[in-house]
Structures are given as structure tokens and as C-alpha cells.
N, C-alpha and C positions, 0 to 999 in steps of 0.2 A: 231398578235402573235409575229412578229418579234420587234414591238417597246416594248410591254410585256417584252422580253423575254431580249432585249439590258438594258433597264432602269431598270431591275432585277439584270443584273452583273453592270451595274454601283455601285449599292449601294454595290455589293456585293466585288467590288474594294477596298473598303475601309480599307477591311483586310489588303493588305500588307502594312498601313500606320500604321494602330496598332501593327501590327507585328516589323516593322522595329523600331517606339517608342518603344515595348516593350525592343528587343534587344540592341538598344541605352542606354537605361533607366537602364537595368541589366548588362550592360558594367561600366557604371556611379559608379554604385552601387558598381562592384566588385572593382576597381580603387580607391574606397575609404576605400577599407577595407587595415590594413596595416600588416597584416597577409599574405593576398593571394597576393599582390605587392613585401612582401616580398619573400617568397617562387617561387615567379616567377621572380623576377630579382637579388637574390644573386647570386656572383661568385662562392662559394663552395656551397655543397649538404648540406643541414641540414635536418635530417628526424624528427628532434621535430618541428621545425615549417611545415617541409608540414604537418605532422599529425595535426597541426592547423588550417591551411590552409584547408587542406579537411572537418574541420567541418564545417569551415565556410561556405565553398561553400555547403555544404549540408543543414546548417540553411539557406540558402538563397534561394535555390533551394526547399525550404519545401514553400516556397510564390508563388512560380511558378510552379502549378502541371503541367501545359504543357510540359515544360521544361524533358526532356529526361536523359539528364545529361551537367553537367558543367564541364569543365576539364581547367587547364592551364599549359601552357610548357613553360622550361626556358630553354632558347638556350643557354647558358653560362656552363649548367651543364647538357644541353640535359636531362633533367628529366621529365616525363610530370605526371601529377595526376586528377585524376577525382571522381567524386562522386560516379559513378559506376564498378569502379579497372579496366577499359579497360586498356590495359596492352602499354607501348611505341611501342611496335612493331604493334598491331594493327592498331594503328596510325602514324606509321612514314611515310609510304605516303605520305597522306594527310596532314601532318605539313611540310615536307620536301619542294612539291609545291607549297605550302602558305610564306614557308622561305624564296623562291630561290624569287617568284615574287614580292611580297609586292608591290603590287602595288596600294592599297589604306588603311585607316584604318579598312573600313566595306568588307567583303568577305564575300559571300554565294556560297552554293552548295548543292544540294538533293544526298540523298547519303546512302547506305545502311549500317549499322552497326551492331555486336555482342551484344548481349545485356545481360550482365554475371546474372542481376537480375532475367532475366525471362527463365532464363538455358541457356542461351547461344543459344536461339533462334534470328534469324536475325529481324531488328527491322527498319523501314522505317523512317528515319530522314533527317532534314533540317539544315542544319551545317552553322551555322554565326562564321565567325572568325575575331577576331578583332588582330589588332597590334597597340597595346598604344604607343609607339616607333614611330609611323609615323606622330604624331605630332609634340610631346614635345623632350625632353632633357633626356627620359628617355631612359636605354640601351636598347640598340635591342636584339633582339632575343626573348621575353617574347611574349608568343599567350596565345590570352583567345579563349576558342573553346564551343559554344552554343551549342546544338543540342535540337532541339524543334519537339516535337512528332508529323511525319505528320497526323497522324488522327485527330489532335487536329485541324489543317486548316481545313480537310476537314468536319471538324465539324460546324466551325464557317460559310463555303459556304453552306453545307449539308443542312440548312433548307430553300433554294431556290430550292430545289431539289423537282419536281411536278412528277408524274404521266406520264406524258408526254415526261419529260427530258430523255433522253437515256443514256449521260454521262455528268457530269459536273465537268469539271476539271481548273488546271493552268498549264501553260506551261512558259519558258522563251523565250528571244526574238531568241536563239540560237532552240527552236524547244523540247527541252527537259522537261518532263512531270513533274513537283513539287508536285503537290497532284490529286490525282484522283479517282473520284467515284467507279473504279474500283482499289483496291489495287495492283493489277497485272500490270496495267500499267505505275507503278509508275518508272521514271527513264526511261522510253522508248519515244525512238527519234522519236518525231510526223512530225519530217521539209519534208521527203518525201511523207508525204502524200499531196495531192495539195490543198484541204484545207487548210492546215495549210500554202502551200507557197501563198497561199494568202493570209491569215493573216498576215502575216510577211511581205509580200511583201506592202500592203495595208500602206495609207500615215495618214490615218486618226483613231483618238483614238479609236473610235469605231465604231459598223455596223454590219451586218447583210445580210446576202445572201443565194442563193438558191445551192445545189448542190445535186450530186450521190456517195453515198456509197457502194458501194460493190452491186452497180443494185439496189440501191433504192435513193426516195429522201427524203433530208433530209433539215430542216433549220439550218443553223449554226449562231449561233450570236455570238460578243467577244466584249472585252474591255480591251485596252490596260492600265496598269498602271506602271507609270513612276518612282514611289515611288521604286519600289524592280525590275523593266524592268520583268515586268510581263504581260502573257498575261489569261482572263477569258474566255472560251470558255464554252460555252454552244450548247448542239447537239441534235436535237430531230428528230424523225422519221415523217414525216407525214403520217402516218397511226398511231400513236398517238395522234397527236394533232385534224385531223380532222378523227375521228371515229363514223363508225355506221352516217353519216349525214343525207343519204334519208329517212333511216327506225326512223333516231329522227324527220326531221321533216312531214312526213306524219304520224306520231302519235301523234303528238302535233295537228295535225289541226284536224284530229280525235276527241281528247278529246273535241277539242273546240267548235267543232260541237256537241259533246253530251252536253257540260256544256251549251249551247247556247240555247238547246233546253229545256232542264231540266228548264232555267232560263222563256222561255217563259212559259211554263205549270204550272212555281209555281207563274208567273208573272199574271199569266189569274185569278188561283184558290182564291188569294188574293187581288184578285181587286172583285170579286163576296162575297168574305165571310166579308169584312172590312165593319163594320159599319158607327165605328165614328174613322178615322184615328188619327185625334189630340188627344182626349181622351186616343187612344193606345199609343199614343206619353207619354202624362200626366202619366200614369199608368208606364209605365217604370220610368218614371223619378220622380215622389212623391209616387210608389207604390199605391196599390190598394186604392179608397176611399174605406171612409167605408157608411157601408148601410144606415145607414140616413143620408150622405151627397147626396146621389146618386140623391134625388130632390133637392138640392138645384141650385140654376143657379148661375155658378162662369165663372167669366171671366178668359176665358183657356187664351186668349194670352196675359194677363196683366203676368198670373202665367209663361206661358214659356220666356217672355222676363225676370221677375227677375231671372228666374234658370239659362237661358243663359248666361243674366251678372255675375252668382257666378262662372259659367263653365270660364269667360274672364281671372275676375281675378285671379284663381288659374293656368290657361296659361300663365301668364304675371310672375305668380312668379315663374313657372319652367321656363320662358325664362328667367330671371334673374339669375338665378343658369346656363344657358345653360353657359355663357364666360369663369366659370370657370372651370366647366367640358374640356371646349375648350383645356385653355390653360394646364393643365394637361397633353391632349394627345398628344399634341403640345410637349411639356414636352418630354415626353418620345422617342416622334420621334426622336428631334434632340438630344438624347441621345443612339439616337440608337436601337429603338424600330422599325420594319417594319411595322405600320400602315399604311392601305390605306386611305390617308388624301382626297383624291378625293371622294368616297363613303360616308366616315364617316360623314362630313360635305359640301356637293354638295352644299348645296344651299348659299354659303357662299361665294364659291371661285367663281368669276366671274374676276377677273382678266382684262387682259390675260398676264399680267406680274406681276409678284414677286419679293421683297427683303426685305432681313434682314439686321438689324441694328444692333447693337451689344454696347453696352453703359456697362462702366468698372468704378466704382469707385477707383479714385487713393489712393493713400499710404492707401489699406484698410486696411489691421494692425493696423496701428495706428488706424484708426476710430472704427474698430471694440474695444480697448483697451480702446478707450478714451468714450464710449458709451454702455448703458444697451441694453439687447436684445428687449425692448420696443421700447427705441429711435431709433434704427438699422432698425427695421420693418416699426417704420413713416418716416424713411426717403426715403425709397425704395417705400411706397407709396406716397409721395409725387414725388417723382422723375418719376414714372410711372402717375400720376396723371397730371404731367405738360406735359411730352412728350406727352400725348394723347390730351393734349389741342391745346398745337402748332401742331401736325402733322395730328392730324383729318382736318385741315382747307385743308389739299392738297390732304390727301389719304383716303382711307377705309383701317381703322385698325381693324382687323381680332381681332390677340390675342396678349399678351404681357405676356414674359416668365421672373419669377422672380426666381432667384439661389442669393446664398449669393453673392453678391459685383457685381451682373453682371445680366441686364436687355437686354432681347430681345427685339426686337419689329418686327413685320411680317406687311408688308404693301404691298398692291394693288396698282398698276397704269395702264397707257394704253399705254406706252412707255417702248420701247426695251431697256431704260436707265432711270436712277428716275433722275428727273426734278432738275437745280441747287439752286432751290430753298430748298430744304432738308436741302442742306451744312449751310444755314442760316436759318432755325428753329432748329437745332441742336448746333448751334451756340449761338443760343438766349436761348436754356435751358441749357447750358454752364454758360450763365454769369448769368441765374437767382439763378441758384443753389449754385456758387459763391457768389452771391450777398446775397440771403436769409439764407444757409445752412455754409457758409466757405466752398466748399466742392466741390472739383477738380473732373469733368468727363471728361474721353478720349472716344471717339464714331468709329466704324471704320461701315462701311456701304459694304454691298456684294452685287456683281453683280446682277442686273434682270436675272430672270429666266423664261422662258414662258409655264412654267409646277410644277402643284404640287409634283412633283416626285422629280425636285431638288431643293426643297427648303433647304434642308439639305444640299446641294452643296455651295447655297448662304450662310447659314448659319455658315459654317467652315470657308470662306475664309473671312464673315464679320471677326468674332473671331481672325483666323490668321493673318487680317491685325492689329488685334488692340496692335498686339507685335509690332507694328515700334515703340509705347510708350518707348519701352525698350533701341531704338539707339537717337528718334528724344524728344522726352522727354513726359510730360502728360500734359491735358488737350488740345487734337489737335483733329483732326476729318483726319481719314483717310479712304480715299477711296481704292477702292477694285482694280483700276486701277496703284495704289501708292506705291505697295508693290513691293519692289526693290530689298529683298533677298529671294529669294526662292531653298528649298532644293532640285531643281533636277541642281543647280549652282554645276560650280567643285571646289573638299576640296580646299581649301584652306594651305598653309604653315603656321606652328606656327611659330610665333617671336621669332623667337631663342637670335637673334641679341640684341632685345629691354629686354629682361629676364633678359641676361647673363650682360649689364652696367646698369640694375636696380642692380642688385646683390652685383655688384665691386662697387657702387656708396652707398649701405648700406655697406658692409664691409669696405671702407676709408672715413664713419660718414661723407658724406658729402650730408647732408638733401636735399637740394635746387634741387640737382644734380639728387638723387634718387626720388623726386616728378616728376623731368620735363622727366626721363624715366615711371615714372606710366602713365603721360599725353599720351608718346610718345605710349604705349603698347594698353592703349587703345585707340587708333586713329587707331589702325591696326586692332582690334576688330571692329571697323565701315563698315568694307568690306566684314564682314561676316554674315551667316542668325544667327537666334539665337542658335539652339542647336551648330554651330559652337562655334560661341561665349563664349558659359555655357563651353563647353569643354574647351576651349584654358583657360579658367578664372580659371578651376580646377585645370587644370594642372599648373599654376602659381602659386597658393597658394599651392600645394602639393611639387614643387619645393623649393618656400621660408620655407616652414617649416621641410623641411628635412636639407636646408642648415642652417637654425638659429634657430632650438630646441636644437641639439645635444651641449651640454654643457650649456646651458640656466638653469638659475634655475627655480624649477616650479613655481614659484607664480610669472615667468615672463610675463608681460602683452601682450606683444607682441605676445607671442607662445599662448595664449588664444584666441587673436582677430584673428589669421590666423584660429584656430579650428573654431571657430562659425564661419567667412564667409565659410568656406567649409563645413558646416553644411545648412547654410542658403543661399547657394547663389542662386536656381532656387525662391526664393521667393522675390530678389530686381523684382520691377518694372523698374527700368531706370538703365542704362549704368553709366548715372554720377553720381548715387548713389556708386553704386560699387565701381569707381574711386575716390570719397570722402574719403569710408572706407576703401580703399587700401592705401589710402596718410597716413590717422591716423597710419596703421598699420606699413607704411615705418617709420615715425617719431619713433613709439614707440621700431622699431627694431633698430633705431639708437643709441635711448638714452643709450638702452642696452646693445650695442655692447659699448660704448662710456665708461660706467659705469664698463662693465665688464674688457675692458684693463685697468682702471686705479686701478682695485682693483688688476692685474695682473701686471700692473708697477711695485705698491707699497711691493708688493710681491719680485721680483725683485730686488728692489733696496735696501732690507732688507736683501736678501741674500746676495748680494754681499758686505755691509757692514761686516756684521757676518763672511765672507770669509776677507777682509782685517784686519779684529782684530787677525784673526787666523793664518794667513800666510801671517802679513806685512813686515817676514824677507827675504821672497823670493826676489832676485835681479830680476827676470825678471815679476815679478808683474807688468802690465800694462797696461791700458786701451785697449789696441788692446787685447791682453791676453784674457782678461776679456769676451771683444765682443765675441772670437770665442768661451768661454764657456758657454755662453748664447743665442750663434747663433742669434748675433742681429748685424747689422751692427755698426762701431767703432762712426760715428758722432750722429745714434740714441740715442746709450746707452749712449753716453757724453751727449746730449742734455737731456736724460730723469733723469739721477745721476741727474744734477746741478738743475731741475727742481723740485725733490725731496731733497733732501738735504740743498741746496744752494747755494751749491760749486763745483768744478768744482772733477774730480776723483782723479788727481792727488794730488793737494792740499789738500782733504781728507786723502787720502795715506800718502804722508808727514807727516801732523799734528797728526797720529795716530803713525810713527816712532821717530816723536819728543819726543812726551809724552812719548816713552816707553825708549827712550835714557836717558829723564832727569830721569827716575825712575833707571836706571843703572849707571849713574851719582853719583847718593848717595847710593847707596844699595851696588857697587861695587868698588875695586879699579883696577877694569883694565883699560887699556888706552882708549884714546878717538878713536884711530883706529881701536881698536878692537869692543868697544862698534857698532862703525862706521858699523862695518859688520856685528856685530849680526843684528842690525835693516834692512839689507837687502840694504845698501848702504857703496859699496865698495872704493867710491870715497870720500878723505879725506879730500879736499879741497870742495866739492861740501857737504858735510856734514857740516862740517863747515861754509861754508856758509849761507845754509840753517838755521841752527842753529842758527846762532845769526841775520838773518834774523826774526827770528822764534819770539824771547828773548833779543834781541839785546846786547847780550852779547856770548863770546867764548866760548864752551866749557867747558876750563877750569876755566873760569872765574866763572861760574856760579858754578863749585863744590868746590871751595873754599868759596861763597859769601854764600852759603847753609850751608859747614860745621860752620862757624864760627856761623852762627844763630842756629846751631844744640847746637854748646855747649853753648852759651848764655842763649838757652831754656833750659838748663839744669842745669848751674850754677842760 
């Protein structure tokens, strides 16, 4: 009963792995909406986008009935909003101690709340708060607050719950009750009871032991899980588990005694009344002859040997239908079905060790896109068809599980570990698949297990090893000993550092510089497991497209490729895919940036023409002038004029006083000093200069050399 009742909460551990993906996964989710990032990290209060914001989290929260309510607070405006109107004082507590400590991204707490929906009755919640801020570059103060309905765990534990059980709960490592069969005990501190300090006390994940409850005994089993520092307790009386024992079995030997005797009396009566035994045999099985066969003489055992062979082979073809029955419920197991795979198929498992293998078709996207759903189905039989040829030669293969892009395989050995011989027939259907198909498979193989109970153990950790594909690349074979990030590892820091001179190195268009920070960014992603990684990789792209959409025009290429990889990124297989399609999208923010100053030069340097035509009499008209009205430093704007133009500013300047002097020249008869200070140069000799600089003649020279052609043209 006690191993029953352990390897019960094993599987039933697995909750807080779901639990904690789900919350991760609907963190992911809200992060990406730019409604609710907006309303939770502006400096002022806007109440049209929270009114957006809260629909959003509402349509979000319609996919998640567990889900309680969704709220988020912006510490910049102390606002908070939720799907169900809990009001900020309700909450300020609880958001105030999450403010002060922040001492990771993911927080949980069991916790009792007002529930305005259901009248304001008190309502038993599990409160995940995240702070987006504790990675990235995003402001602080911004909380996303989960609250997930505790009924809805004790639902998903609730159908382990026998007859037998007395109470079946969670508790944390602190002593404190999470969900519990009885709703009454939810939130109440179990650490002083001495069960539970042994539980806590105890070094090992899991076990089982004997104790006294209140003057009775009772078995307690637990398991520890690492995933949420959660503990599974299970408590049963024994006077439920072994009840009524004497009076079951001295009626059972009763019965058997009567069925024993009954069996002789009908065994006596039918040995005196049986004729012809085979005949009765025949009769059952061709039915009655009929009356003129009844003389004839037929050989009965020529007739029961062909009926016996028709009974073989219609055996032979339900055993050929039995594998895929198999893999079916196989199927459902590691999918999370609680079948007893001991029972259902006993004469199979002979073991005494198990493992799962776990085989992934690489870039299936593409294969899927590049192939009919014909071609898709022979190549996954072909791929199951070869595995079972190479690995029947070492093991007894059981069943072989086929899901789109992804083949199980469940194998028997007699070793506490599978033979290194595996690594090389997985090997071998590596290159044949290669060789006959084009067509990349990555294998990750899960520990032996010495019970069918955790084959689903082996099973996940085959699976989760075979994300190393995503750091170490595809087509590898990883074992289950190989896996070097795992999520009970501590967060890790965002790359602040590697973000902030990718950034400066796209804004000063300097390509080379901006690829070898993409390298640099993801080399720091190598150090972490994967949902780490997915994270830090979102927040980079949500970073890059807040700093270079804003003024971008839409049909810019750049602000399209950052949308789709933040649309698409838990679907790259490899890391160095990602960092491919992050170099394209550094490049294409370059060009842009690159494109858009020079349409913004050109701009520029048009206006300040248009300003020197208009006011070239000003005397202090001057290139520094110029600079501080343009807010550009004196040597840029000189280098960017003569680069547009082809002249330097001052020389434009000049040549635009020249032309307006020779037109005052003949239009007027005032002096040449006076002309001198209209055009904005008060220096008569620096004019003059200039001037026949300009024309190589004086001045005056020049409106005498005009008039005289003036009356020429006219005579």
C-alpha cells in the first residue's frame, strides 16, 4: 500500500510542472500584448488604454477557465486593474511585499481573496506574481498578478483520491497548506504537526512511513517536488485501508469450500450422464448433425483439427491488431492518461528495466511544407520501420509511439543502464535516413527505469533532453545523463550590457559592429535552460522594436522581421537559427536607419538653403549660427552642406550675396558701400574683394562694363 500510494503522488507531482508552464506560458502571453505592457508601464494614468488593457486580459483569461482573475499594477502610477474590479486597496498588501522584495521574476503565494463576481464571497486562490523588470531593461515597478482557482488543483490531484485516502493535499516546503481535500484547511500551517517535520525534515524526494494521529495509526506517503518547492502528502487511516480482514477472509474460504464441493457433485453427475464426450465437443462447435448424418461414420478428429486451425488463424489476426491497440494506450499514457500499464498488458512487460527514446524530425516546418500528407505518413513509417530493424537486434521492442514530427520508441533491457551500443544503432539510423530520405533526426534517449509506473518519468526527460538540439545544434543523439540546463538552475541575469551596444552599434549604422553584439548576446543565452533563453530572446526583440518602430515607416522591413520573429520564436529548433535571423534583421535595421538620416539630411540642407536666400543680409549669418539652429554640431553640418551641395556654407553664402549685389549693381544707383551692407557685409574692402574675386573685376567696374552693353542693347 505504501509503494501504491508513493508512485500515486509521483505521477500526481507532475501538476506543479503544468502549473508552473501554464503560468510562464500566460506571463509570455500577457508581455506580448502591447496594450497591457502599455497600461502597466506608462508614467501617467491613461484610463482609455486601461479600459483596453482590461479587455484584453479578459479575452485572455476566456482560454484560461482555471484562471480566477488576471490583474496588473504599474508602480509609476500606482494603478492596478484586474478582470474582476478588486479594488487597489484590496491589494496593496500583497503588491506592496512583492515591491519591497523582488527578489525573483516568478513569486507564488496561497492566499485568500474577495471575489466581487461571486458577491463578494471569500474565494481560495494561488497568487503567481511575476515582475517583467527583473530581467530586461524594462521599467520597474510593473506586476502581472495570476490568481488560479484552488479547486481547480485540487481537482486535477482529486482523482487519486480512493476510498481509503483520509486527506489529500499540498503543502510548501515552509509547512503551509496550498490545496487541500478539505477546503477548510487551506492556508493552515501543517510544520508543527510531526509528520509534517518529518517530511520536511527527511533528505530524500520521496517515502512513506508509519505514524500516530490523534491515538490512531495512520500511513503517510509524500513527494517532494522541486518544480513549485512543493510537498504531496497523502494520509490514510489504517482502518481504511485494511478493513473487515478476518470476516473477508474466512468468507472467502467458505465460499470456496462450497464452490469446491458443488464443482465435485457436478464433476461426479457428468462423468455418469456423458456419452460420447468428443461428439458433445462437435455439437457445440458445427451444431447439431442432422438426422441422416447421425449414421454416417465421420472422422470427428480429422473435423476438430480443421475447426481448431480456423479458431488459430482468426487468433493470429487479433494478435496482429493487438500492437496497435498497444501503442494507442501507450499513447495516451505518456499523454497523461493514468492507465495501469502493468495489468493491461502483464505478459509483455518482462523487463526488469525500461527506456524511452525519443527521435525528433529536424526543421519539420519545412518538411512538413515541402511534402503531401501522403509523403509525411511514409516517411514516419519508414523511419519506424528502420528503428525497429536496427534495435530489435539488442532489445524487446514493446510499442512505438507516432505523433506528427516526433517517434517514440519504449524498449526492454536487463541493465540498470541501456547498453553503449544504442548510441550506435541510433547512429546508424541517423545516416541511413540521411542518406535515403535527405532528412535530419535528433534522438535524445531517457534514463532506465525498473518499473512500469515510471516509464512516463523516462519519457519526459527522453523529450526534455532532446531541447539541447535548440543550444548544441540537430542531428546529435542526446542522452539523458547530458542535459546541462535544467529548470530547478538559478535565474540567471539579462544581458543588459550585450542589448544596450547592440542598440548604439544599429543607431551609428555600423553593421559589422551590430552582428559581432548579436554573436556576443547570444553566447550569453548558451548559459541558460531554454524557457530562460525564449525569455531573454523576447524581451530583446520587444526591446529592438520599441527603440526602432517609432518613426519607421510601415512598409519598413526591418519592423516586419522583428513582428514575425516575436510571433515565431518558441517554433525555431536551434539557437543558431535565431542568431541568423537576428543578424538579417540587424542589417535591415541598419539600412533603414542609414536611408532614413539621409532623407533627413536632405531635408536639412534644403532648409537651410531656403533660410540663406531669405536672410543673406543678416551680418551675423554663419555657419556656427546655423549649427545652433539646427542643434547639430558646427564640423557635422559643414561636412553634411558641402556633401549635399558641393560647397562649403560659407562660399554658398558668399556666392548667393554676390548675385544679389550684381543685381543692385544695375537696378540701383546707390553706392557700392551701401549695396555692401544691404547684402549683409559691412566690410568694404572685404567686399570688394570678394567681388572681383567673385568676377574678376571691381565693383564699379563691372556697372559701368553692364551699362554700356545696356545701351548698346538698346541702340
Amino acid at each position: 500500500m505504501g509503494n501504491i500510494s508513493e508512485s500515486m503522488l509521483q505521477q500526481n507531482s507532475y501538476v506543479a510542472k503544468v502549473i508552473k508552464d501554464q503560468v510562464y506560458n500566460l506571463g509570455n502571453q500577457l508581455l506580448n500584448d502591447k496594450e497591457i505592457v502599455a497600461a502597466m508601464l506608462d508614467k501617467q494614468r491613461d484610463l482609455v488604454k486601461e479600459y483596453h488593457a482590461v479587455n484584453a486580459l479578459r479575452s485572455i483569461q476566456i482560454n484560461y477557465p482555471f484562471i480566477q482573475m488576471i490583474g496588473i499594477y504599474n508602480g509609476s502610477t500606482e494603478q492596478y486593474i484586474n478582470t474582476t474590479g478588486v479594488s487597489f486597496e484590496q491589494e496593496r498588501v500583497s503588491l506592496s511585499l512583492i515591491k519591497e522584495s523582488r527578489k525573483a521574476y516568478f513569486n507564488f503565494t496561497p492566499r485568500q481573496v474577495i471575489d466581487p463576481v461571486q458577491g463578494g464571497r471569500t474565494a481560495n486562490v494561488l497568487t503567481f506574481i511575476l515582475l517583467p523588470s527583473y530581467y530586461s531593461q524594462l521599467p520597474p515597478g510593473g506586476i502581472i498578478v495570476i490568481n488560479i482557482d484552488e479547486s481547480y488543483v485540487q481537482k486535477l490531484i482529486g482523482g487519486y483520491k480512493n476510498y481509503s485516502t483520509n486527506s489529500l493535499y499540498v503543502m510548501d516546503f515552509d509547512g503551509n497548506v496550498v490545496t487541500h481535500s478539505n477546503s477548510e484547511e487551506f492556508m493552515k500551517n501543517l510544520s508543527s504537526e510531526s509528520y509534517a517535520q518529518r517530511i520536511l525534515s527527511e533528505d530524500k524526494d520521496a517515502g512513506y512511513f508509519n505514524i500516530e494521529i490523534e491515538k490512531q495509526k495512520n500511513l503517510v506517503s509524500y513527494v517532494k517536488s522541486p518544480e513549485m518547492n512543493w510537498v504531496f502528502v497523502n494520509v490514510s487511516k489504517y482502518d481504511n485501508l485494511l478493513f473487515n480482514m478476518n470476516t473477508l477472509k474466512w468468507s472467502t474460504l467458505v465460499i470456496a469450500l462450497i464452490m469446491f464441493a458443488l464443482s465435485m457433485i457436478v464433476s461426479v453427475w457428468l462423468t455418469n450422464r456423458t456419452y460420447n464426450p468428443i461428439r458433445n465437443l462437435m455439437d457445440k462447435i458445427f451444431g447439431q448433425f442432422a438426422a441422416e448424418q447421425n449414421n454416417l461414420k465421420i472422422n470427428e478428429f480429422d473435423l476438430l483439427d480443421t475447426k481448431f486451425s480456423d479458431i488459430i488463424e482468426q487468433l493470429s489476426a487479433m494478435e496482429s491488431a493487438m500492437p496497435a491497440a498497444q501503442r494507442a494506450e501507450l499513447l495516451k499514457y505518456f499523454k497523461g492518461s493514468q492507465l495501469d500499464l502493468s495489468n493491461k498488458f502483464a505478459q509483455d512487460w518482462e523487463g526488469p528495466y525500461f527506456s524511452v527514446i525519443v527521435i525528433t524530425i529536424d526543421s519539420f516546418e519545412q518538411f512538413r511544407r515541402a511534402h503531401s500528407v501522403k509523403a509525411q505518413s511514409l516517411t514516419h513509417f519508414a523511419i519506424c520501420n528502420m528503428a525497429e530493424e536496427l534495435l530489435s537486434k539488442l532489445f524487446k521492442m514493446n510499442l512505438l509511439i507516432i505523433e506528427e514530427g516526433e517517434i517514440g520508441v519504449l524498449v526492454q533491457h536487463s541493465q540498470d543502464n541501456y547498453p553503449p551500443d544504442l548510441v550506435e544503432l541510433l547512429q546508424e539510423l541517423q545516416s541511413k535516413m540521411l542518406s535515403y530520405f535527405k532528412l535530419s533526426l535528433t534522438a535524445g534517449i531517457g534514463p532506465a527505469v525498473d518499473s512500469v509506473y515510471h516509464i512516463k518519468e523516462s519519457y519526459s526527460i527522453a523529450k526534455e533532453s532532446v531541447r539541447g538540439r535548440f543550444f548544441e545544434g540537430k542531428g546529435k543523439i542526446f542522452e539523458s545523463s547530458h542535459i546541462v540546463n535544467d529548470l530547478s538552475d538559478e535565474d540567471r541575469e539579462y544581458p543588459v550590457k550585450q542589448e544596450k551596444k547592440m542598440v548604439d552599434a544599429i543607431r551609428m549604422n555600423g553593421k559589422h559592429r551590430a552582428v559581432s553584439e548579436v554573436d556576443h548576446f547570444i553566447k550569453e543565452l548558451y548559459q541558460c535552460d531554454y524557457q530562460q533563453a525564449l525569455f531573454f530572446l523576447n524581451q530583446l526583440v520587444t526591446s529592438l522594436y520599441k527603440q526602432f518602430n517609432t518613426g519607421m515607416r510601415k512598409d519598413d522591413a526591418g519592423s516586419d522581421l522583428l513582428l514575425n520573429l516575436f510571433r515565431t520564436l518558441p517554433t525555431y529548433e536551434t539557437l543558431a537559427e535565431i542568431n541568423e535571423e537576428l543578424i538579417n534583421i540587424v542589417n535591415h535595421l541598419c539600412d533603414q536607419l542609414k536611408e532614413t538620416s539621409n532623407h533627413q539630411n536632405i531635408e536639412v540642407v534644403e532648409d537651410i538653403r531656403k533660410y540663406i536666400k531669405e536672410n543673406y543680409a543678416k551680418p551675423d549669418l554663419s555657419l556656427e549660427w546655423m549649427a545652433g539652429e539646427v542643434k547639430l554640431s558646427r564640423g557635422y553640418l559643414g561636412k553634411l552642406f558641402k556633401a549635399q551641395i558641393g560647397v562649403s556654407f560659407n562660399d554658398y553664402l558668399n556666392t548667393v550675396r554676390m548675385e544679389q549685389a550684381k543685381l543692385l549693381l544695375l537696378e540701383t544707383d546707390e553706392s557700392v558701400q551701401v549695396i555692401s551692407e544691404k547684402i549683409g557685409i559691412y566690410n568694404n574692402t572685404y567686399f570688394y574683394t570678394l567681388f572681383k574675386k567673385s568676377y574678376h573685376v571691381s565693383p564699379a567696374q563691372y556697372r559701368i562694363q553692364m551699362s554700356k552693353k545696356l545701351k548698346n542693347s538698346i541702340k
